[in-house]
C-alpha positions in Angstrom: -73.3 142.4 -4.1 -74.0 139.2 -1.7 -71.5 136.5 -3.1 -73.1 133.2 -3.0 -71.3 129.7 -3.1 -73.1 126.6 -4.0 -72.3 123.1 -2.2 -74.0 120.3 -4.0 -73.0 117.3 -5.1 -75.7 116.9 -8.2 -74.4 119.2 -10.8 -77.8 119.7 -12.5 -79.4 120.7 -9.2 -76.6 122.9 -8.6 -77.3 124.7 -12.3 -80.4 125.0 -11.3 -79.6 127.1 -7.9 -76.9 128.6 -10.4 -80.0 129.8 -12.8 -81.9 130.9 -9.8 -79.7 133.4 -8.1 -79.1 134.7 -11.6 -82.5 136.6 -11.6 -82.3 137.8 -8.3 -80.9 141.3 -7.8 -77.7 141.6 -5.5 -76.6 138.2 -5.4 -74.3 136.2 -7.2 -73.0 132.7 -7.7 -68.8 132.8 -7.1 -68.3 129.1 -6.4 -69.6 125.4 -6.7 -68.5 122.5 -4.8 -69.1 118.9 -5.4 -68.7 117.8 -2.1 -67.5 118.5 1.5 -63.9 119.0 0.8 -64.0 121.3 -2.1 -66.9 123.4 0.4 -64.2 124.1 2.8 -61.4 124.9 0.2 -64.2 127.5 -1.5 -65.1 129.0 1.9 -61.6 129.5 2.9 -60.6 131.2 0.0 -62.7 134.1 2.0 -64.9 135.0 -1.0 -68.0 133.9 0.2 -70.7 135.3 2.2 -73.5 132.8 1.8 -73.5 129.0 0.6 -76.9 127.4 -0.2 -75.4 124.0 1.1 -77.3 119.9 0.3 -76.7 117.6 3.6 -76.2 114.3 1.5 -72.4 115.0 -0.4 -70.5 112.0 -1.4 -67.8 112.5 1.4 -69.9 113.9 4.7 -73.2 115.4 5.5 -73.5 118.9 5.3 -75.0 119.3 8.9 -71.3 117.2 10.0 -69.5 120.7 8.5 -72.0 123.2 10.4 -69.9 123.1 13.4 -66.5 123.4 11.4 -67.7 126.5 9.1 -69.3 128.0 12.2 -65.7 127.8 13.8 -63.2 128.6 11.2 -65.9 131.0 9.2 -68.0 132.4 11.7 -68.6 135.5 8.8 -70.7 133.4 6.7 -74.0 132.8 6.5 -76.0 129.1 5.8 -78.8 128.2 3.3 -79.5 124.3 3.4 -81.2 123.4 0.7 -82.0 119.3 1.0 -84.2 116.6 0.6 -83.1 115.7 4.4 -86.6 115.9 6.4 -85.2 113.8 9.1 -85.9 115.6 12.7 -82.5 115.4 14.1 -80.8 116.9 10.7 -83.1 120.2 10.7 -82.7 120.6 14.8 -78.5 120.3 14.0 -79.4 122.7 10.9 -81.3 125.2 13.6 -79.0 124.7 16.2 -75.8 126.1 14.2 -78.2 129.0 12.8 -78.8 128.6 9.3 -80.6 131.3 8.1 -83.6 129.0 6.1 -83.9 125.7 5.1 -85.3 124.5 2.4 -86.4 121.2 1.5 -86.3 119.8 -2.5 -87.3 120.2 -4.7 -87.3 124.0 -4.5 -89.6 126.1 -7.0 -87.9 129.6 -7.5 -90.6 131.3 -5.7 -89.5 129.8 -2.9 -86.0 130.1 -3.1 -86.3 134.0 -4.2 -88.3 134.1 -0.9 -85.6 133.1 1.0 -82.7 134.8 -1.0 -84.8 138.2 -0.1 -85.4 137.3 3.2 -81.4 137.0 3.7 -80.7 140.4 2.1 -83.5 142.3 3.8 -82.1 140.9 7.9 -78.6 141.7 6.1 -79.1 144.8 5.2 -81.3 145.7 8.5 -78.1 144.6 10.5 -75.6 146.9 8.7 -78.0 149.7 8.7 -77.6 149.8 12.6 -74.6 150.2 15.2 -76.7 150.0 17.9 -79.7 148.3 19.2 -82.7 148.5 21.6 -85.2 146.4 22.3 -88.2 148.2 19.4 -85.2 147.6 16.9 -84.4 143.5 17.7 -88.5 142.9 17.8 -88.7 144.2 14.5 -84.9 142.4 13.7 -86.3 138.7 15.2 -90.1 139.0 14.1 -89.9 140.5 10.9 -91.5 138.4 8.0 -92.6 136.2 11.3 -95.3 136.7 14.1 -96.0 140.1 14.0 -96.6 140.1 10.2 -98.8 137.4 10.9 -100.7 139.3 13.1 -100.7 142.7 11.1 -104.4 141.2 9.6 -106.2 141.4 13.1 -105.4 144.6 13.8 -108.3 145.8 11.0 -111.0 144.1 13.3 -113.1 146.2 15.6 -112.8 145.7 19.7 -114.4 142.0 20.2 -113.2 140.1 17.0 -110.8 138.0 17.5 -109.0 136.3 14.3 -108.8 132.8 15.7 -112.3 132.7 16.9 -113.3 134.5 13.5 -111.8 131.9 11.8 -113.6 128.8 13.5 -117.1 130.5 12.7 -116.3 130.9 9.0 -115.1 127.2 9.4 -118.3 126.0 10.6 -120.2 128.5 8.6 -119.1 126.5 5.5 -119.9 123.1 6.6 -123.5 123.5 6.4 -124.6 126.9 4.6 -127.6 125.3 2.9 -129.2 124.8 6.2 -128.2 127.7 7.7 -127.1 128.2 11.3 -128.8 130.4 13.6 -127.0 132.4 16.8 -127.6 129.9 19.5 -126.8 127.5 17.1 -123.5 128.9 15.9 -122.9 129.8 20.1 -123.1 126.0 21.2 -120.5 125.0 18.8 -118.4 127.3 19.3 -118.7 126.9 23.0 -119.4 130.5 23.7 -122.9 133.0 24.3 -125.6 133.5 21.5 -124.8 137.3 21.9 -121.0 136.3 21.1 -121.9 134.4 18.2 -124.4 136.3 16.8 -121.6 139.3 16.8 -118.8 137.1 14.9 -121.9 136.1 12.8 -122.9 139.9 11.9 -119.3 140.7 11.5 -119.2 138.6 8.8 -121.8 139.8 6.8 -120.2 143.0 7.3 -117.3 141.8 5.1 -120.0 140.5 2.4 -118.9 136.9 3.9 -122.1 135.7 4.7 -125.7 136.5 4.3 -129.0 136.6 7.1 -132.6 135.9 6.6 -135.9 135.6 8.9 -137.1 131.9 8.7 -140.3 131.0 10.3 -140.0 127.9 12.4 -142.6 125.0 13.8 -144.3 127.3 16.0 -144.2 130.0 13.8 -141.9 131.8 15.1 -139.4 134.1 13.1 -135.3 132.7 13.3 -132.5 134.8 12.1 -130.6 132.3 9.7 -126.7 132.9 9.0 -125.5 131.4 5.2 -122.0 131.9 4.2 -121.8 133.8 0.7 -119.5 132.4 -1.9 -117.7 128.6 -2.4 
C-alpha cells in the first residue's frame, strides 16, 4: 500500500484528491497539509511515499520546496497537481523530477491515469536489482514513445503512419469531389504510384472507397472518396 500525502491549501479541492485516491486500489491518503510548513512536518514524519502537491500555498510555492524535499526526502516521490501553467513553474517542476503534473481542474480519469502510472514505474523498479539497457527502454518509454508507436507496426512494408495520416487528412477535406492519384501525389508532395498506394491502403481498412469517372476527353479516372464522417 502506496501512502499518499496531500499538500493543498483549498480544503475542498484537497477532499476531492482525498475522494479520488479512495477508489484507486493500493493507494491511500495518510496526510493533508494546508500549506508549506505543515508539508514538511507531514513528510518528515517519514510516512509518506507520494504527495500530490498545489504550487500556490499561502506561505510558499510548492516548486520553492522541490529542492528542499528532494534534499532532506530524497525517498519520496512528487505529483503536482496546479492551476500553475506558467513555463518557468513546470521546467522547475521537471527539473526536480516530479513524476506527472497535472494541471486543474483534474477529472478523475486523469488523475487515476497518473496514480497507475506511478504504481506500474514503482512496481517495475522493485521488481529489478539490476538493469541493462532492453530493461531501462522499456523503464523510460513505457506508456510513452514506444506505445505510441506500437499502432505502426500493423502496416505492411511502405506505409508509414505520419504520411498515412496526412492522406486521410486531405482525403476528408474534399471527399465529394473525390481526389484521384496524381492528385493526392502533388499534395502530398510525393509520386502518383506513392499515393495511389497510401490511397489503396485505405480502402483496404474500409477507410475510403474508388470508382472509374469518365473525364472531358472521355477518358476513365480512378476517384478516391473517404468512407464515413
Amino acid at each position: 500500500m502506496i501512502n499518499v500525502a496531500i499538500a493543498e491549501d483549498d480544503f475542498r479541492v484537497a477532499s476531492i484528491h482525498e475522494q479520488f485516491l479512495e477508489k484507486v486500489e493500493g493507494v491511500r491518503a495518510v496526510n493533508k497539509a494546508l500549506n508549506a510548513s505543515q508539508t514538511m512536518d507531514h513528510l518528515a514524519k517519514g510516512e509518506t511515499d507520494l504527495i500530490l502537491m498545489d504550487n500556490y500555498m499561502p506561505d510558499e510555492c510548492g516548486v520553492s520546496l522541490l529542492p528542499l524535499i528532494r534534499e532532506k526526502f530524497p525517498e519520496v516521490d512528487i505529483i503536482m497537481i496546479t492551476a500553475a501553467t506558467e513555463k518557468e513553474v513546470v521546467e522547475a517542476a521537471l527539473k526536480y523530477g516530479v513524476v506527472d503534473y497535472l494541471i486543474k481542474p483534474v477529472t478523475f480519469d486523469r488523475f487515476q491515469q497518473a496514480i497507475k502510472t506511478y504504481l506500474e514505474r514503482k512496481a517495475f523498479i522493485q521488481d529489478h536489482d539490476s538493469y541493462n539497457q532492453a530493461v531501462i527502454d522499456e523503464f523510460l518509454h513505457k506508456n510513452g514513445l514506444k506505445e505510441k508507436e506500437k499502432p505502426n507496426d500493423s502496416h505492411p512494408k511502405g506505409i508509414d503512419q505520419l504520411t498515412l495520416e496526412k492522406v486521410e487528412g486531405l482525403l476528408a477535406s474534399d471527399y465529394q469531389g473525390g481526389w484521384t492519384a496524381e492528385q493526392m501525389g502533388e499534395r502530398m508532395g510525393a509520386s502518383r504510384t506513392t499515393a495511389r498506394r497510401y490511397l489503396e491502403y485505405l480502402i483496404s481498412l474500409e477507410k475510403a472507397k474508388a470508382s472509374l469517372e469518365y473525364g472531358m476527353v472521355g477518358r476513365p479516372e480512378r476517384k478516391y472518396y473517404r468512407i464515413g464522417n
